[in-house]
C-alpha positions as CSV (number, residue, x, y, z in Angstrom):
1,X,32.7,4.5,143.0
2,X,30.1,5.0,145.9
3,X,26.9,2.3,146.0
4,X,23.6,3.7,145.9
5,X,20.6,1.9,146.6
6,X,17.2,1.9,145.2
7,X,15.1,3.2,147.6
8,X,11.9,2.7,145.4
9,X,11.3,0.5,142.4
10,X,7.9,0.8,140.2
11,X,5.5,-2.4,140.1
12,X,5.7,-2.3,136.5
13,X,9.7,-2.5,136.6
14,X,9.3,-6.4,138.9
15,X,8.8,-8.2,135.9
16,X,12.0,-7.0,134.6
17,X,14.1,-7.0,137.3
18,X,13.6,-10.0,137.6
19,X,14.6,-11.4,134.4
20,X,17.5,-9.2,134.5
21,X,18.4,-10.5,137.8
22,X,18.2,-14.3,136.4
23,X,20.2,-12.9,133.3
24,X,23.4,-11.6,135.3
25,X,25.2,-14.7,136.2
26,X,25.7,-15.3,132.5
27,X,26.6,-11.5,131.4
28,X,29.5,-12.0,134.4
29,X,31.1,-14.7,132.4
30,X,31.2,-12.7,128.9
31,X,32.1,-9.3,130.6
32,X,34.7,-8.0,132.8
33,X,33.8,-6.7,136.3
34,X,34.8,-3.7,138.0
35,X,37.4,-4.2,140.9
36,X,35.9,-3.3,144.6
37,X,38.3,-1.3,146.7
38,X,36.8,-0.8,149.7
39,X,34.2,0.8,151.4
40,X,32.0,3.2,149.3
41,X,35.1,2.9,146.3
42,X,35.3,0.9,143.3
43,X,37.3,1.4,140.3
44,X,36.4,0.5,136.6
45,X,37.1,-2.6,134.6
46,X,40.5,-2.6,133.6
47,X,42.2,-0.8,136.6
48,X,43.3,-1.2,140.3
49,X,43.2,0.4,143.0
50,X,45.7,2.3,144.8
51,X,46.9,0.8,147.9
52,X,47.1,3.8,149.6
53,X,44.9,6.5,148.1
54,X,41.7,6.3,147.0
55,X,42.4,6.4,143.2
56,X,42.2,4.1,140.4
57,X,45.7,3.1,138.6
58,X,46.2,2.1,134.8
59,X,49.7,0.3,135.4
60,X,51.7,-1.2,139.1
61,X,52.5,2.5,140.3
62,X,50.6,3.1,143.0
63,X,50.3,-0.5,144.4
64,X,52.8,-0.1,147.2
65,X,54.9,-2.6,145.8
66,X,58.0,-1.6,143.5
67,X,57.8,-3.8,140.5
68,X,60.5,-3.5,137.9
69,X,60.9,-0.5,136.1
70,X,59.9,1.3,139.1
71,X,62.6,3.7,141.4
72,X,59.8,3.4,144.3
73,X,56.4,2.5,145.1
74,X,54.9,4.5,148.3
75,X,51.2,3.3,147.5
76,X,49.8,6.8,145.7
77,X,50.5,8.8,142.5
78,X,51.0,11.8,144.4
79,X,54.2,14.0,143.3
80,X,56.2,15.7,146.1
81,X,55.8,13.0,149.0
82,X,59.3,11.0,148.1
83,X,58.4,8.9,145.2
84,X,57.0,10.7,142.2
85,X,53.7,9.6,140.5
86,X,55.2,7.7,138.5
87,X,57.3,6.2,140.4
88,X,59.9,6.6,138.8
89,X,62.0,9.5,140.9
90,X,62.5,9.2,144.6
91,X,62.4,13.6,143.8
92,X,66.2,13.9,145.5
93,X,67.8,16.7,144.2
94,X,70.7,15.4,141.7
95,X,69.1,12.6,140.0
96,X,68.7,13.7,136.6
97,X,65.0,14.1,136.8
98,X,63.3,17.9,137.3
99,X,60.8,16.7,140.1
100,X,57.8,18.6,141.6
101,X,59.2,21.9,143.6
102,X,62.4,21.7,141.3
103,X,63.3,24.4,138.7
104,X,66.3,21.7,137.4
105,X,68.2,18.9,137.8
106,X,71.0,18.0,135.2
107,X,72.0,15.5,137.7
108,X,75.8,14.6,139.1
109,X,77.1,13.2,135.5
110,X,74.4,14.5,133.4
111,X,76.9,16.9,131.4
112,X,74.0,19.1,130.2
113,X,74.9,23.0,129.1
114,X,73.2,24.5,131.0
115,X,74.2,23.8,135.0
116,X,71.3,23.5,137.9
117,X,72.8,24.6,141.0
118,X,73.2,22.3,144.0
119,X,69.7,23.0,145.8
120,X,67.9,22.3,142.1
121,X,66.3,25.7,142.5
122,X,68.2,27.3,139.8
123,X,69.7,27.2,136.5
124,X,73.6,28.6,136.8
125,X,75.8,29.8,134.2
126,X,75.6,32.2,131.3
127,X,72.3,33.2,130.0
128,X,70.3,32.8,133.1
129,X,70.8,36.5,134.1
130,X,72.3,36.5,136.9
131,X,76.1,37.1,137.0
132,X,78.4,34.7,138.4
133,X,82.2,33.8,138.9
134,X,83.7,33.8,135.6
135,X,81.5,36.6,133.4
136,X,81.6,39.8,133.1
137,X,78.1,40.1,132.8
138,X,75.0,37.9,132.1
139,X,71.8,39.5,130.8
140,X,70.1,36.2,129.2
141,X,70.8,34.9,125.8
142,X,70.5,37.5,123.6
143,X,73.3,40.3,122.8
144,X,72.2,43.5,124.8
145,X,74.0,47.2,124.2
146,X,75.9,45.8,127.6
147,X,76.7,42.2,127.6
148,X,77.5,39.9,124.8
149,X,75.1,36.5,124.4
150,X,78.5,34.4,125.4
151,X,78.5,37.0,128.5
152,X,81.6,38.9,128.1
153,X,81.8,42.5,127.3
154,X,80.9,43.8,123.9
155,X,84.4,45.0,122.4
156,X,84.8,45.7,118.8
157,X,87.7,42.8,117.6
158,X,86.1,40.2,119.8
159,X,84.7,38.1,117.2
160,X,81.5,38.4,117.9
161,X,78.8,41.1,116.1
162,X,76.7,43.2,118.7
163,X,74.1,44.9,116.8
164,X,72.7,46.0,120.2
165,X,76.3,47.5,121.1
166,X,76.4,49.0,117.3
167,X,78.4,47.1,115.6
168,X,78.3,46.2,111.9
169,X,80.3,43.8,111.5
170,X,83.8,42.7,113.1
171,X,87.6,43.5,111.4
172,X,88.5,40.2,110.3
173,X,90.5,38.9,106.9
174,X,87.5,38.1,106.0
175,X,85.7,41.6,105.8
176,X,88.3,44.1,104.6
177,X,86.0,46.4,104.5
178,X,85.2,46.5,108.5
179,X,86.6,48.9,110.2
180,X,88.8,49.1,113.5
181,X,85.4,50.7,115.7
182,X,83.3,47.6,113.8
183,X,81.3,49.7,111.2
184,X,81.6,49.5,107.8
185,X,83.6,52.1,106.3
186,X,84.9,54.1,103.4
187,X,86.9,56.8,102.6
188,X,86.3,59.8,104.0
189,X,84.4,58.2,107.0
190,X,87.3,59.5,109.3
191,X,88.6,56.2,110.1
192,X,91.4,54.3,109.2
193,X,91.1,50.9,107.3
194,X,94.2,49.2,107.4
195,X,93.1,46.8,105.2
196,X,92.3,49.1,102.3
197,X,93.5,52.5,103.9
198,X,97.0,54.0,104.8
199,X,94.9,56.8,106.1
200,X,91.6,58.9,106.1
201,X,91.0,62.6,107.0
202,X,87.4,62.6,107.0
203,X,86.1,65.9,107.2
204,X,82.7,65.2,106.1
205,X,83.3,65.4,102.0
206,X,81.5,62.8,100.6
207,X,80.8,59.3,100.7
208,X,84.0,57.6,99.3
209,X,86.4,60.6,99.3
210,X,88.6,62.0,101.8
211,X,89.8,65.7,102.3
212,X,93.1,66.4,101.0
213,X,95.6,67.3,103.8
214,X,99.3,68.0,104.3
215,X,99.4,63.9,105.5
216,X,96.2,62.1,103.3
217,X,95.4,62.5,99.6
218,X,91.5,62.5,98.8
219,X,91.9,58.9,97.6
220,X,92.9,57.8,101.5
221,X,97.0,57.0,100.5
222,X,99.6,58.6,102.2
223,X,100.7,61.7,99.8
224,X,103.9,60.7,97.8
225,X,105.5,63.0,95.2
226,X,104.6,60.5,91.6
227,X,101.6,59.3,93.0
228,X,99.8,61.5,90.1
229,X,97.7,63.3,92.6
230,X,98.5,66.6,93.2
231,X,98.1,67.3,96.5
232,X,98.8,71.3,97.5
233,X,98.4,70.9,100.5
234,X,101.4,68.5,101.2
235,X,103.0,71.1,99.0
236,X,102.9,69.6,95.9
237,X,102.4,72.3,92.8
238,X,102.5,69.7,89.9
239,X,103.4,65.6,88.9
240,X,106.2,64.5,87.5
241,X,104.8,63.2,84.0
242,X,105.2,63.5,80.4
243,X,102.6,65.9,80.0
244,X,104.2,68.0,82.2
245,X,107.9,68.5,81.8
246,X,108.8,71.6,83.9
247,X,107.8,69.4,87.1
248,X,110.5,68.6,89.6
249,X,111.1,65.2,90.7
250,X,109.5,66.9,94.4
251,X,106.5,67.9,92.8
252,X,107.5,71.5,92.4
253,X,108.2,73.7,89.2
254,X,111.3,74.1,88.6
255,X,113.8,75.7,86.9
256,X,118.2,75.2,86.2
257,X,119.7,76.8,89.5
258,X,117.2,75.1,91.9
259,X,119.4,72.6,92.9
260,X,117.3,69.6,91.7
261,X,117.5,68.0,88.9
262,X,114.7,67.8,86.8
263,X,114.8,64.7,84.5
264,X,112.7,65.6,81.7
265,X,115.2,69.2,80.6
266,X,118.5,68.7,83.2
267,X,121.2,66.1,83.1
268,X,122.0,67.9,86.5
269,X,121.8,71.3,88.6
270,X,124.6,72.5,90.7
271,X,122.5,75.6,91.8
272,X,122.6,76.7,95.0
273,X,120.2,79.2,96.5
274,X,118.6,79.9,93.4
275,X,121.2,80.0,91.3
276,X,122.7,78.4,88.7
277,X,126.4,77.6,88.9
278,X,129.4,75.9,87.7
279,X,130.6,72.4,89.4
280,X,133.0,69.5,89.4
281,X,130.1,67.5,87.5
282,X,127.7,70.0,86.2
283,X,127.9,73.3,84.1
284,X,126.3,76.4,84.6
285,X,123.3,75.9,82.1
286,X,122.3,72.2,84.3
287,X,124.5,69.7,82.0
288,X,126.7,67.5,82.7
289,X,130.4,68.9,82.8
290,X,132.5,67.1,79.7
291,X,135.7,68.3,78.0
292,X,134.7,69.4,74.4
293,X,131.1,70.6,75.4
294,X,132.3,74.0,74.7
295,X,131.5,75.4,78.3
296,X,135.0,75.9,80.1
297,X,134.2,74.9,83.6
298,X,137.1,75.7,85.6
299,X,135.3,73.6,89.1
300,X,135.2,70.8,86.5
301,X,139.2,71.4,86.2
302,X,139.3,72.6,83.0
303,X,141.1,75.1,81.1
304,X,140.2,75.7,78.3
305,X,138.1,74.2,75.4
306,X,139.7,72.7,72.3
307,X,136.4,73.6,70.1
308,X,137.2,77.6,70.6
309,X,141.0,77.6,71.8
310,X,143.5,76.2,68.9
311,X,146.1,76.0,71.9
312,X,144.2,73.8,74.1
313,X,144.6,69.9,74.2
314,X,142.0,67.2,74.1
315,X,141.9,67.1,77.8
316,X,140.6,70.7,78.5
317,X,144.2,71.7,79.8
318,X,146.5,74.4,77.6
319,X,149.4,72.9,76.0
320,X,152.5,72.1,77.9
321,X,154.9,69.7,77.5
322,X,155.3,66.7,79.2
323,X,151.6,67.0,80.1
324,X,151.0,63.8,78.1
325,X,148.3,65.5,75.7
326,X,149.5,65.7,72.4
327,X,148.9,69.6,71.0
328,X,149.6,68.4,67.5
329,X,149.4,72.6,66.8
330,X,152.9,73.1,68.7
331,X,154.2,69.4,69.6
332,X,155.6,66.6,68.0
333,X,154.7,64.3,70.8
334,X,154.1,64.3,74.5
335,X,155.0,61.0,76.5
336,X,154.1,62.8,79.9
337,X,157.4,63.5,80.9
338,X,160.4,66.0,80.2
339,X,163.0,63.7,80.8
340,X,164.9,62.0,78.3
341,X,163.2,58.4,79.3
342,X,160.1,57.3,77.3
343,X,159.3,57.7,73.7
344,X,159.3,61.4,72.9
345,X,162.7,63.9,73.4
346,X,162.7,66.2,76.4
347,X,161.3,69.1,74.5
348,X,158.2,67.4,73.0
349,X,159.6,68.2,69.6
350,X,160.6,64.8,68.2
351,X,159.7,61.2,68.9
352,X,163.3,59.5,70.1
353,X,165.0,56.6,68.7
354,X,164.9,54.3,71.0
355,X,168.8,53.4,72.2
356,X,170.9,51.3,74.5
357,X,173.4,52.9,76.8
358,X,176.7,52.0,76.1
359,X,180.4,52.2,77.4
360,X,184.0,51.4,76.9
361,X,187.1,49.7,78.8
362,X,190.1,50.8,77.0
363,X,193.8,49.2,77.9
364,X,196.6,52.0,78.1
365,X,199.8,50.6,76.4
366,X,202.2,51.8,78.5
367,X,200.7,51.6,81.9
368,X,200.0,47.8,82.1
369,X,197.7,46.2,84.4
370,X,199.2,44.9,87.8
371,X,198.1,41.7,89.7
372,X,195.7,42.0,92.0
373,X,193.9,45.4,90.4
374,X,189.8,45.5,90.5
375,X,187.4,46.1,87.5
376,X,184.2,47.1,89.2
377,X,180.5,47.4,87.4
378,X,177.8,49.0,89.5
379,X,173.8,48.2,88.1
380,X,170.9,49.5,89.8
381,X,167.5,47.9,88.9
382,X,163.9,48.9,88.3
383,X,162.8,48.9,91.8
384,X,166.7,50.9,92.7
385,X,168.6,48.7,94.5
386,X,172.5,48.7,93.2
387,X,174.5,45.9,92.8
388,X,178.5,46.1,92.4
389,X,179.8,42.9,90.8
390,X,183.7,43.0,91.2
391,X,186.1,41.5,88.7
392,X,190.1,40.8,89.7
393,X,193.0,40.5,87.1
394,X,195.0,37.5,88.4
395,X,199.2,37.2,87.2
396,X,199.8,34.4,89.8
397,X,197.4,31.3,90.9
398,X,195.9,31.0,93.4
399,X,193.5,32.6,92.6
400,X,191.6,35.6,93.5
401,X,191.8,37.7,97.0
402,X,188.2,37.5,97.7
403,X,186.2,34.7,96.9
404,X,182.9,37.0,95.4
405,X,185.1,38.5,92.8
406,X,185.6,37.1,89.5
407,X,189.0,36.1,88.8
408,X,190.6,37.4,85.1
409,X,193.5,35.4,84.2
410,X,196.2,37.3,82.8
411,X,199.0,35.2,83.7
412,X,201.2,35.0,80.4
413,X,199.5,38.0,78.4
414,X,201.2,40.8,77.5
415,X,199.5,41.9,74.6
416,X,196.9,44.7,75.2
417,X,194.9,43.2,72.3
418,X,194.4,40.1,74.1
419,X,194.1,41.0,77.7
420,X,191.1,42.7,75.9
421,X,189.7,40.1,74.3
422,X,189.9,37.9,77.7
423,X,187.8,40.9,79.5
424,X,185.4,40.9,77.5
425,X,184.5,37.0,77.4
426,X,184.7,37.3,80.9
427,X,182.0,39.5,81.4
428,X,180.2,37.7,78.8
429,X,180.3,34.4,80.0
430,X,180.9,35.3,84.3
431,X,178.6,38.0,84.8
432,X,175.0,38.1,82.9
433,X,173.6,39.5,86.1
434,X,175.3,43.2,85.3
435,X,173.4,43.4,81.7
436,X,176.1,44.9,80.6
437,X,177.6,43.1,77.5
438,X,180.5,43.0,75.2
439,X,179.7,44.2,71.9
440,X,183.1,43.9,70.7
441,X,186.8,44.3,70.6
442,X,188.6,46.9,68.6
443,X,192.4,46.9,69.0
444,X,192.9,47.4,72.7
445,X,189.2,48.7,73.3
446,X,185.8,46.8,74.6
447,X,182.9,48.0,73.6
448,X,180.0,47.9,76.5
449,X,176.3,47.9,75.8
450,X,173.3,47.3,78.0
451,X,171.2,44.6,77.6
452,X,168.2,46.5,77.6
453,X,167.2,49.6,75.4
454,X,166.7,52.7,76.7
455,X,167.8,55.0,79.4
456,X,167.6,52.1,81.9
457,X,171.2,51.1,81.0
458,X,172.3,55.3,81.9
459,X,172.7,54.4,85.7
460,X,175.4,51.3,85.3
461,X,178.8,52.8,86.7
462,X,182.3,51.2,85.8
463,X,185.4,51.9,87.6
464,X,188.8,50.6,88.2
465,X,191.6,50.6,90.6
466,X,194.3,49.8,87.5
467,X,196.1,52.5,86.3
468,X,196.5,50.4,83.0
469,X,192.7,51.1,82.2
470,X,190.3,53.4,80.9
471,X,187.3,53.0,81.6
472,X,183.5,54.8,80.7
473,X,180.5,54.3,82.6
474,X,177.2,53.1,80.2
475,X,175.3,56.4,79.4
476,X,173.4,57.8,76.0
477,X,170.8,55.6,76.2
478,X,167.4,56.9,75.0
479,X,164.2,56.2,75.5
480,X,162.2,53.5,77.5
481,X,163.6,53.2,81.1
482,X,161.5,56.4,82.9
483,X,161.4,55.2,86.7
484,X,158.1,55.1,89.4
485,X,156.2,57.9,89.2
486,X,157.1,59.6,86.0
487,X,154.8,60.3,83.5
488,X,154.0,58.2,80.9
489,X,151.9,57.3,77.3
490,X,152.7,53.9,76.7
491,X,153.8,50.8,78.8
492,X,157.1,51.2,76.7
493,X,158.2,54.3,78.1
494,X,158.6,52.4,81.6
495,X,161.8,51.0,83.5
496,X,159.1,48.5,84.9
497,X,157.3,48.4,81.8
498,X,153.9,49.5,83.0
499,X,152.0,52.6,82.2
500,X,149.2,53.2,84.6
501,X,147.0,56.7,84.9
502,X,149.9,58.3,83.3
503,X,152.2,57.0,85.6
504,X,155.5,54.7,85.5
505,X,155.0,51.4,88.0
């Protein structure tokens, strides 16, 4: 504060002075005085003075002497000289604090968002409008028709909605109803959904609804053929439904000869360029080829029909014997074969009792039998191999001249009757495995038989080398016995005693 001096004082005013005068020692003592700080300066109660500009200070900063608390003390409050005026910044670039002359500092560890470059004259990185490594643009912090807030590129799919770019909204699970160019869509918009859409003609018809086209239906699906939208111009001309019958299951009208089968009023259509015609599995009038339906489809393998031919069997085929379809008009039976194996005669005109093939070894009185001579029985079984079993007639031990035969010991007989009787518990009792048996002896005779009934037992041969015996292969047997691969009815009429499909196993 500057000192002024009175340069003149009024008579009247002495008087008072002077008391006042007398009256300031004591108003010192109750009242704080102001501090001097030099020449021609002097600061109020209360405050100092700077040590180095003349200015009053509140507080220590400014005293030229860095008390604690302060970064410096260089005698002034003046910002920009090295130690700011409030001393608490030496103003270096990189310590935290934005000092006079600086546009930032975030300081070496601040950690801050937004970066100050290196000279504190700048703010770097995104938003600041200038573009650096690392974006792809930067034109401040709001979305522009050019460069996202986050400074990358506005792209539909990016995450982020760009009103300024014009976008509605971004595809996400979230908004199904977004589409792929980030508008909101609907059907008929021109744009495919592929959350709600398979696909979307556009063509301007209205708000919702698509135009219908040989690939989209007006509802935005795909068109399929039972969708119940009839769509001409995928060349659809109706819908398969109850309401409509004559529809084709490819959306066309149809009608029997087509060649597709409609459903609703054909069990099938064998037509073929627009006609109608006969098949293995379908008739001419589009149903489904059976013996007995009264239509005699000849693809279908069939000859006649037993409903309007009295000479055609239950399978569709005219009657023939040994066809294994009884005509009960003109046959007695029909076991699938003309042979005389199986349960019905060669001519179909009986059923046959069913016999076993028999045979006979007769001894010739005055012949005799001499040592050494051979009774042989051939048998051939169901799959055809033959097997000989040989029997010798032995006068004079040792034995046999072959051990496989089967030694008949006629030492001592002379009788016809007995030698007989001794042949036939031979092959009784030595040789099960010809299944030919011994049914009995009459006089000098043995009766044969086969084990088995039927014609099976018509293939056993017997033959001798003895010019004492007569011998007669098995044969007359009947029935049963058919071999592989002749027709059949039953399982009986088999050698192997399986039927299958009509043929012997």
């Amino acid at each position: 504060m500057r000192k002024e001096f009175l340069s003149y004082v009024r008579p009247g005013f002495i008087s008072i002075l002077a008391v006042t005068f007398l009256a300031l020692p004591l108003q010192s003592c109750l009242q704080p005085t102001s501090v001097d700080c030099g020449p021609d300066f002097t600061c109020p109660a209360g405050m100092k003075c700077a040590a180095k500009q003349d200015k009053c200070i509140e507080d220590d900063c400014g005293d030229n002497i860095v008390q604690p608390g302060e970064v410096c003390d260089d005698g002034n409050i003046i910002d920009g000289d090295g130690c700011s005026s409030k001393c608490h910044s030496l103003e270096l670039c990189g310590n935290g604090i934005a000092d006079k002359g600086e546009t930032c500092d975030d300081g070496k560890e601040n950690g801050q968002k937004n970066k100050c470059n290196k000279e504190c004259t700048a703010i770097t990185g995104c938003g600041n409008t200038v573009k650096e490594d690392g974006e792809a643009c930067d034109e401040g912090t709001k979305n522009t028709a050019t460069c996202n807030r986050d400074c990358s590129p506005p792209r539909c799919g990016d995450g982020l909605i760009n009103e300024a770019a014009n976008e509605e909204c971004e595809p996400s699970d979230a908004d199904p109803f977004c589409n792929i160019n980030c508008t909101h869509g609907f059907c008929g918009d021109g744009i495919v959904n592929l959350k709600k859409e398979e696909c979307d003609s556009g063509k301007g018809i209205s708000h919702g609804k698509s135009a219908l086209t040989s690939t989209c239906n007006d509802d935005c699906t795909i068109p399929r053929c039972g969708d119940g939208i009839i769509n001409k111009a995928a060349g659809e001309d109706c819908e398969p439904s109850d309401t409509d019958p004559f529809c084709n299951i490819n959306c066309t009208y149809g009608f029997c000869g087509d060649g597709l089968v409609n459903p609703k009023k054909e069990e099938c259509d064998g037509g073929k360029d627009g006609k109608a015609a006969n098949t293995a599995t379908c008739n001419i009038n589009c149903t489904l080829a059976r013996c007995g339906d009264g239509y005699v489809n000849k693809a279908a393998d069939e000859e006649c029909e037993p409903s309007v031919d009295s000479s055609c069997n239950a399978n569709c085929k005219l009657t023939n014997c040994g066809d294994g379809a009884w005509d009960f008009w003109t046959e007695a039976c029909d076991d699938g074969n003309t042979d005389d194996c199986g349960t019905c005669s060669r001519l179909c005109d009986s059923y046959q009792e069913v016999l076993r093939a028999t045979g006979s070894i007769a001894l010739l009185p005055h012949e005799g039998i001499s040592d050494g001579n051979l009774l042989s029985i051939t048998t051939t079984s169901s799959d055809g191999e033959a097997k000989t079993t040989v029997f010798e007639f032995d006068k004079t031990p040792p034995g046999t001249s072959s051990p496989s035969h089967i030694r008949i010991d006629i030492n001592n007989l002379s009788d016809s009757g007995k030698i007989a009787t001794k042949i036939a518990n031979e092959l009784n009792i030595q040789a099960p495995e010809t299944n030919v048996s011994a049914s009995k002896v009459k006089s000098n005779t043995v009766s044969l038989q086969h084990k088995f009934m039927g014609t099976i037992g018509n293939e056993t041969s017997i033959t001798t080398t003895s010019k004492g015996l007569y011998v007669m292969g098995l044969s007359d047997g009947v029935g049963v016995g058919c071999s592989a691969g002749i027709g059949c009815k039953y399982n009986m009429d088999c050698k192997s005693g399986v039927c299958d499909s009509g043929k012997c196993k």
